[in-house]
C-alpha positions as CSV (number, residue, x, y, z in Angstrom):
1,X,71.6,-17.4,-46.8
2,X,68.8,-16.8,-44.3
3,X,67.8,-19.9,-41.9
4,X,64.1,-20.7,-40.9
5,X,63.7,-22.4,-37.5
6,X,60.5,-23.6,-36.6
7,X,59.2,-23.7,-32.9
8,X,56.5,-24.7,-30.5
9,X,55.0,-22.4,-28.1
10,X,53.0,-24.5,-25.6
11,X,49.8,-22.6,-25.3
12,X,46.5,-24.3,-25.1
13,X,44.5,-24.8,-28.5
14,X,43.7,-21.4,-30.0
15,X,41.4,-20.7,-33.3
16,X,43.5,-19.2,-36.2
17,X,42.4,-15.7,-37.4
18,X,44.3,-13.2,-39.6
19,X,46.3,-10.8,-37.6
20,X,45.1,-11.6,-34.2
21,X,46.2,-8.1,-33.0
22,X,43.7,-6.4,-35.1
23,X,40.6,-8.3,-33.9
24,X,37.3,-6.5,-34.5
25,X,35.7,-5.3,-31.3
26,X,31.8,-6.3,-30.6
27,X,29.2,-3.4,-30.3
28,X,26.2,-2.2,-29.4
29,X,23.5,-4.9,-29.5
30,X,25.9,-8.0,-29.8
31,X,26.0,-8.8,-26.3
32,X,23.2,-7.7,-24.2
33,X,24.5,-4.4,-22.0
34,X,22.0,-2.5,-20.0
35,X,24.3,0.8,-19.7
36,X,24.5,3.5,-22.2
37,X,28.2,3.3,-22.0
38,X,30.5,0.1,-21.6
39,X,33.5,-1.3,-22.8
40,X,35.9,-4.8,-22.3
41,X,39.4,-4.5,-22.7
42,X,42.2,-6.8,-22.1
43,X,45.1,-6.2,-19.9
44,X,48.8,-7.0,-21.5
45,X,47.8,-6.0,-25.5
46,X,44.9,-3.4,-24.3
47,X,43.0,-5.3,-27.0
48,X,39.4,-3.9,-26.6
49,X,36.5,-6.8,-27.5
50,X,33.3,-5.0,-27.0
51,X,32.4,-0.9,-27.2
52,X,29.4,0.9,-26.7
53,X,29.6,4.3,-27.0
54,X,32.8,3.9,-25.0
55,X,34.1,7.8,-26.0
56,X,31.0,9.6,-24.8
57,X,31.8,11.7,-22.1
58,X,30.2,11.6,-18.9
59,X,30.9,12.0,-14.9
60,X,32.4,8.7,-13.3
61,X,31.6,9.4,-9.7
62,X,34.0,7.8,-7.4
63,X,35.5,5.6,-10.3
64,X,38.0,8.8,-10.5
65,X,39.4,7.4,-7.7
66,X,40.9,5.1,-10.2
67,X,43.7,7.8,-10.9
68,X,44.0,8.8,-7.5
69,X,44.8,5.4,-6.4
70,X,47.8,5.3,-9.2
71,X,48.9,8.5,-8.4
72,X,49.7,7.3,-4.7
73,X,50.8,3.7,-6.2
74,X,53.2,5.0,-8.1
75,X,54.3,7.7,-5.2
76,X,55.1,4.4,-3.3
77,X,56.8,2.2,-5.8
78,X,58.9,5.5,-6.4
79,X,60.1,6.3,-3.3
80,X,58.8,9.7,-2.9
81,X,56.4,7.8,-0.2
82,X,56.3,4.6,1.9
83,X,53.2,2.9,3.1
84,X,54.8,3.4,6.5
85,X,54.0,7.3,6.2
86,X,51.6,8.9,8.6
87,X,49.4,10.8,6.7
88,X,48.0,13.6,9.0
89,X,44.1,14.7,7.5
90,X,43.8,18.3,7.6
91,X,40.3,20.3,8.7
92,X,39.3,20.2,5.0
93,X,39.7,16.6,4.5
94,X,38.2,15.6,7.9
95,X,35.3,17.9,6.7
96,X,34.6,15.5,3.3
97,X,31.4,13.5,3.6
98,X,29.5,10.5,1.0
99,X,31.8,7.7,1.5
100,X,34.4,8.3,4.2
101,X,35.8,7.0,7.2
102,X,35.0,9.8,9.6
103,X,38.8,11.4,10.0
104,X,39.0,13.6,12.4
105,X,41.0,17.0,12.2
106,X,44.8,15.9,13.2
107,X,44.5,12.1,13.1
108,X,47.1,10.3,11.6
109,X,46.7,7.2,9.5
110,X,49.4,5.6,7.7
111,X,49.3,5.7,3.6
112,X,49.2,1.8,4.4
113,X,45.5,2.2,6.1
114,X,44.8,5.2,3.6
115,X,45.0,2.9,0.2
116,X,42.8,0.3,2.3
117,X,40.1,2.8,3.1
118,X,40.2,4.6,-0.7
119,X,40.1,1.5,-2.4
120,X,37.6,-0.5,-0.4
121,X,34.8,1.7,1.3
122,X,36.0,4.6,-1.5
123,X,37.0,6.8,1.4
124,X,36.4,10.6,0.1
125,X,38.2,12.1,3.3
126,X,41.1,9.8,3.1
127,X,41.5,10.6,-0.7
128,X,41.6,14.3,0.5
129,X,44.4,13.9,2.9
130,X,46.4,11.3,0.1
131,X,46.3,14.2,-2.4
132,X,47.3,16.9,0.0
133,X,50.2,14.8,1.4
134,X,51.6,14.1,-1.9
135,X,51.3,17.7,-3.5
136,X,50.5,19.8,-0.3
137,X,46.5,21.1,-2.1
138,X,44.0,18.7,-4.0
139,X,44.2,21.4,-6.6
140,X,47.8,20.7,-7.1
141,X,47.1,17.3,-6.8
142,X,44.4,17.3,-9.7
143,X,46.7,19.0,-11.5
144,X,49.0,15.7,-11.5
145,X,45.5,13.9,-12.6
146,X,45.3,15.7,-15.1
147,X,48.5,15.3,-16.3
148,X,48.8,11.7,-16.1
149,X,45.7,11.7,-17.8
150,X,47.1,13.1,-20.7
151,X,50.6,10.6,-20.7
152,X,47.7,7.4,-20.8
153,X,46.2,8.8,-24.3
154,X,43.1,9.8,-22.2
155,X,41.6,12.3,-24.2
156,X,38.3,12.9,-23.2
157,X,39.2,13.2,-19.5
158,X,39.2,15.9,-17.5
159,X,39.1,15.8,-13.5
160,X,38.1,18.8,-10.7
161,X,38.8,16.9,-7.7
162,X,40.2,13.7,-6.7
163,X,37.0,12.0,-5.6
164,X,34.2,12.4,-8.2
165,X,31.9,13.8,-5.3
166,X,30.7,16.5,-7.1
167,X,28.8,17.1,-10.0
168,X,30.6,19.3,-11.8
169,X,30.3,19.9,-15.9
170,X,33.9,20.2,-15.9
171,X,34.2,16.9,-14.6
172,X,34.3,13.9,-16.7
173,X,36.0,10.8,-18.4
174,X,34.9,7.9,-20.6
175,X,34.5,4.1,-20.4
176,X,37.2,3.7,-22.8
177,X,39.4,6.2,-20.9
178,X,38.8,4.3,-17.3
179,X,39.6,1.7,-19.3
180,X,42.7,3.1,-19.9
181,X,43.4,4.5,-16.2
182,X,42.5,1.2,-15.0
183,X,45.1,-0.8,-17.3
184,X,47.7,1.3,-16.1
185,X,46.5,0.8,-12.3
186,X,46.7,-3.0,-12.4
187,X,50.0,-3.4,-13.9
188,X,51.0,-2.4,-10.3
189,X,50.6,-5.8,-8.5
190,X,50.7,-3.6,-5.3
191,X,47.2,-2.2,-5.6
192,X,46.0,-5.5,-5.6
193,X,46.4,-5.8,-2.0
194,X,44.3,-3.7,-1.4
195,X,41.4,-3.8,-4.3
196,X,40.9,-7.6,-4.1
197,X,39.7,-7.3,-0.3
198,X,36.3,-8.1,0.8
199,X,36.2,-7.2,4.4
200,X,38.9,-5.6,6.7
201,X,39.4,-3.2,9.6
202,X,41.4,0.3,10.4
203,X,41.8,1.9,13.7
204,X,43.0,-1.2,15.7
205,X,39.8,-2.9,14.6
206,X,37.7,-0.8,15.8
207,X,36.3,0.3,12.4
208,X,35.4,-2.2,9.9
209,X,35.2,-2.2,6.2
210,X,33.3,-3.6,3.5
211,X,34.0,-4.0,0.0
212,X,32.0,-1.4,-2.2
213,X,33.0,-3.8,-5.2
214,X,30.6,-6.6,-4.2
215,X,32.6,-9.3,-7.6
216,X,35.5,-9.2,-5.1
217,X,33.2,-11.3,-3.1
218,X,31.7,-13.6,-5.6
219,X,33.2,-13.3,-9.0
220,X,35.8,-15.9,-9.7
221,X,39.3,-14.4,-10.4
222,X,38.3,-10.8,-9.5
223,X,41.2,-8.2,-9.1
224,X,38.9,-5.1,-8.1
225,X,38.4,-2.3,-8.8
226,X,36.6,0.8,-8.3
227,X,32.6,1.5,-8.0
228,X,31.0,4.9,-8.3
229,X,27.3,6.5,-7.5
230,X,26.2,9.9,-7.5
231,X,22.9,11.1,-8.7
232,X,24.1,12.7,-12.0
233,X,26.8,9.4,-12.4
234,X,24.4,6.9,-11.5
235,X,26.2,3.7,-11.2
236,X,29.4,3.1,-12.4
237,X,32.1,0.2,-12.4
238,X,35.2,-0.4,-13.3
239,X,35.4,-4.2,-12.5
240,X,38.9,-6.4,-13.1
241,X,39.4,-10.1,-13.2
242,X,42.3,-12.7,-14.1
243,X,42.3,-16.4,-14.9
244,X,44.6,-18.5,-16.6
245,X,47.1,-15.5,-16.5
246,X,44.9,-12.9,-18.4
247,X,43.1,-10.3,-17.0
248,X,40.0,-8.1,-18.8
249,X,38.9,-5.0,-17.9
250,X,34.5,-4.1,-17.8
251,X,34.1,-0.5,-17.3
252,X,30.6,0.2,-16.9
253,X,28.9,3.7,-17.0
254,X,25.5,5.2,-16.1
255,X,24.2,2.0,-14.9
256,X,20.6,2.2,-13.7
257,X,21.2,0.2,-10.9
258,X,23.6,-1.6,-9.0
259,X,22.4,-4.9,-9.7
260,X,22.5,-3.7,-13.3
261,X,25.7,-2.4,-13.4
262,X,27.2,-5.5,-11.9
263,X,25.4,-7.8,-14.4
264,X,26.9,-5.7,-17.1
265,X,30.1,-6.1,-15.7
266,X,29.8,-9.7,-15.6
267,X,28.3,-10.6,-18.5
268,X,31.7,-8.9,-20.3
269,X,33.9,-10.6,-18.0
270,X,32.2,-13.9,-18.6
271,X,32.1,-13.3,-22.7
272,X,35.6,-12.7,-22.3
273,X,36.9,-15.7,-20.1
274,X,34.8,-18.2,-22.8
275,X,35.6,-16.8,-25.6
276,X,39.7,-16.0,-25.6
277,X,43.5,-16.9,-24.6
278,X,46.3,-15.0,-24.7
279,X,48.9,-16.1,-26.8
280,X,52.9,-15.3,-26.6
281,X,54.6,-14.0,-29.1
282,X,58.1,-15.4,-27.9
283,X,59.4,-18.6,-28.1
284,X,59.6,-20.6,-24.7
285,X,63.6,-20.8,-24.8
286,X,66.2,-17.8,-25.6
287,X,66.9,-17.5,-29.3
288,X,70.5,-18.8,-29.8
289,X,73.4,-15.9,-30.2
290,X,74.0,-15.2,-33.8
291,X,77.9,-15.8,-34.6
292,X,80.0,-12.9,-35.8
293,X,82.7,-12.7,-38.3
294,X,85.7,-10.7,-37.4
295,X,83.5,-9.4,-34.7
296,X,85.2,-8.5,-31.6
297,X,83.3,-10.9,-29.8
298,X,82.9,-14.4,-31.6
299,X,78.7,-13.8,-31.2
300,X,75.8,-11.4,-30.5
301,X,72.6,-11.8,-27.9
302,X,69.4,-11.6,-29.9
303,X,66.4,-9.0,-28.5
304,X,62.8,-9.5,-30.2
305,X,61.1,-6.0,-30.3
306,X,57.6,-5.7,-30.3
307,X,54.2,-7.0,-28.9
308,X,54.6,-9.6,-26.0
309,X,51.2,-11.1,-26.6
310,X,48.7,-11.3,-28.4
311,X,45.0,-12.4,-28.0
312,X,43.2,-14.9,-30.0
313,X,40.0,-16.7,-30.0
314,X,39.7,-20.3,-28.4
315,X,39.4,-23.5,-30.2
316,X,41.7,-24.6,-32.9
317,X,45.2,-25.3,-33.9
318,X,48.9,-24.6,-31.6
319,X,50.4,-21.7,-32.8
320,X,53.7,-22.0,-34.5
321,X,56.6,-19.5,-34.4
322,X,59.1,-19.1,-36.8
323,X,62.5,-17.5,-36.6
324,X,63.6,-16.1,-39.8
325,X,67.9,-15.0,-39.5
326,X,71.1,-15.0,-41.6
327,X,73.6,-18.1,-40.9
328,X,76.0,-15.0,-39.7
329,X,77.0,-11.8,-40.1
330,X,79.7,-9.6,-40.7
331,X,81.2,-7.2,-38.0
332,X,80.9,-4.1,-36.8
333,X,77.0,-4.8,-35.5
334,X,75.2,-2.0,-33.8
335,X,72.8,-2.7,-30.9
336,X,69.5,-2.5,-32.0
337,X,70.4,-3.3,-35.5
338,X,67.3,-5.5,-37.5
339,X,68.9,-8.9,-38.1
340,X,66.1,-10.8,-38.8
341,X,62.6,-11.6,-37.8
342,X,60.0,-14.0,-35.7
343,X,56.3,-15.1,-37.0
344,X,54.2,-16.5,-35.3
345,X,51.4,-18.5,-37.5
346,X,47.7,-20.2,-36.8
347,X,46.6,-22.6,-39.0
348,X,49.1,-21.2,-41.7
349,X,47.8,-17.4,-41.0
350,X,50.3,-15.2,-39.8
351,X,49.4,-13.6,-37.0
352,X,52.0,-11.3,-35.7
353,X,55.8,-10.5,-37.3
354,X,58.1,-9.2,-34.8
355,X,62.0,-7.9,-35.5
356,X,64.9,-9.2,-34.3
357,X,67.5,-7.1,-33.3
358,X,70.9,-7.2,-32.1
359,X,71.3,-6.7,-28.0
360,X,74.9,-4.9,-28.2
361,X,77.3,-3.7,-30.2
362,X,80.3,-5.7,-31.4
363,X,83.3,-3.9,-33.3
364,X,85.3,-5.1,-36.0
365,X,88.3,-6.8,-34.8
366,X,91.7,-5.2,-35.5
367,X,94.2,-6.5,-36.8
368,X,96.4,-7.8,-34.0
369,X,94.0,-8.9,-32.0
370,X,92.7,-11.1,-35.4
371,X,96.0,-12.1,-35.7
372,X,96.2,-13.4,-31.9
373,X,93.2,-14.8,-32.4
374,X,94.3,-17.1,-35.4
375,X,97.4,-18.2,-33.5
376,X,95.3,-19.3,-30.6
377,X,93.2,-21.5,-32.6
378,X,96.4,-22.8,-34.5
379,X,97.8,-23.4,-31.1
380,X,94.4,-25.8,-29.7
381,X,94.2,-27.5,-32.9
């Protein structure tokens, strides 16, 4: 006998669609997009809602900075790094021009002040030093890029440098693989700190800085996060913002200028904001344990695998989620083992079907401890 228990999530009213997780991005022509190349993807299902030709391949400029500012992120969070570190810049870092903050051969700056000056003013020099601290050359460094690159699915990706300062054929990425980069960036709350300043200063104050990423100043909710411009580039954008606990990704290429590029950005942003929620796939309270029969303990935890969200139009009906699972089951149980499963429906369409597992193993009792057992509950009755 299975038993079906019916719960609430309290989410605002969402429209119901079939299979929410599979929603159709827009394209070319269905919103009005200036750039050759753009597309809007949201953060926690990477649900992309609008594409234009997001897979051509084309230089990003400084937006490759993007990956060089998760490389470092995740140096810190690691360990292999603190943002205490003095980061010493070397003659061939001090020697970087465009975008910089004028590092002189032998100064130190701590990694603190070098994620600052990288993702604000887009610091070419300080990138320089960041990549040669961590792996000692830039060209060991890219290497690293690279291979990230391919860990995130980023296949039409490859970098020469860490700061997109050249033009160089061999150079290049896509929207939808910034988008991609970027994703990963911003699930590190840390680089927030640092992206979502407007104006700052290094050097005891001496030097100031100004945002290159001019949303952070007006755009409501924006997270960063990296701008790029050379001549062969144009402008490019990869702009983040979160409201109401869900954040979208605009990832801009080739604009033609930067008032351009930014309204590009923002009309995605703004489609995305009006348009959608993000709905959990969990039920607000812990699924019950699910009792055991000659288990070797009396129950087991439940786990439910799969998607933690999903994203669905605004404007209709509560979704409804709906736990599917025997009355109990037989011992041994193996962790991991499918015991059942949660739906989560819309206006009667089911729009996601997740597993329930078990959390551990339980063993089959043996036979003294059973018999134990049965005299202890003789004993309390």
């Amino acid at each position: 006998m299975k038993r079906i228990v019916c719960l609430c999530l309290l989410l605002p009213m969402l429209m119901h669609v079939p299979r929410a997780l599979a929603l159709e991005p827009l394209r070319d022509g269905e919103i009005p997009i200036a750039a050759p190349s753009a597309i809007l993807m949201e953060k926690t299902t990477g649900q992309v809602l609008y594409e234009k030709d997001a897979d051509r391949r084309m230089p990003p400029a400084s937006v490759t900075k993007v990956m060089t500012l998760l490389l470092i992120v995740e140096a810190v969070e690691s360990g292999k790094i603190s943002l205490e570190d003095r980061v010493t810049a070397s003659a061939r870092a001090a020697s970087f021009g465009g975008s910089c903050v004028y590092l002189e051969q032998g100064e130190q700056m701590s990694v603190d002040d070098m994620l600052k000056c990288i993702a604000v003013v887009s610091a070419n020099d300080c990138a320089v030093a960041m990549a040669e601290h961590l792996c000692g050359t830039e060209e060991l460094f890219v290497a690293e890029m690279n291979r990230r690159a391919g860990e995130l699915g980023m296949e039409n990706s490859h970098f020469t440098n860490c700061t997109g300062l050249f033009e160089d054929a061999e150079h290049y990425t896509t929207a939808r693989d910034v988008a991609l980069m970027s994703r990963e960036l911003i699930s590190h709350e840390l680089i927030k700190d640092y992206s979502t300043i407007w104006m700052d200063s290094i050097r005891d104050g001496s030097f100031e800085l100004s945002n290159t990423n001019k949303l952070v100043y007006w755009y409501e909710g924006c997270t960063g996060l990296k701008t790029g411009f050379t001549s062969a580039a144009m402008y490019c954008l990869s702009a983040t913002a979160e409201r109401d606990g869900v954040e979208y990704i605009a990832v801009v290429m080739h604009g033609e200028t930067i008032e351009s590029r930014n309204a590009d950005a923002t009309t995605l942003l703004n489609y995305a904001f009006a348009n959608f929620s993000l709905c959990p796939l969990r039920p607000a309270e812990a699924l019950p344990a699910l009792p055991v029969d000659l288990g070797s303990q009396t129950a087991v935890e439940l786990l439910v695998q799969g998607e933690e969200a999903a994203l669905l139009p605004k404007g209709g009906a509560a979704p409804e989620v709906r736990v599917e699972l025997p009355e109990r089951i037989p011992a041994p149980v193996k962790a991991g083992q499918p015991l059942g499963t949660l739906r989560v429906l819309s206006g009667g369409e089911e729009i996601a079907c997740l597993e329930i597992t078990a959390a551990s193993d339980v063993e089959r009792i043996g036979f003294w401890p059973l018999l134990l057992r049965l005299a202890a509950s003789l004993v309390g009755r």
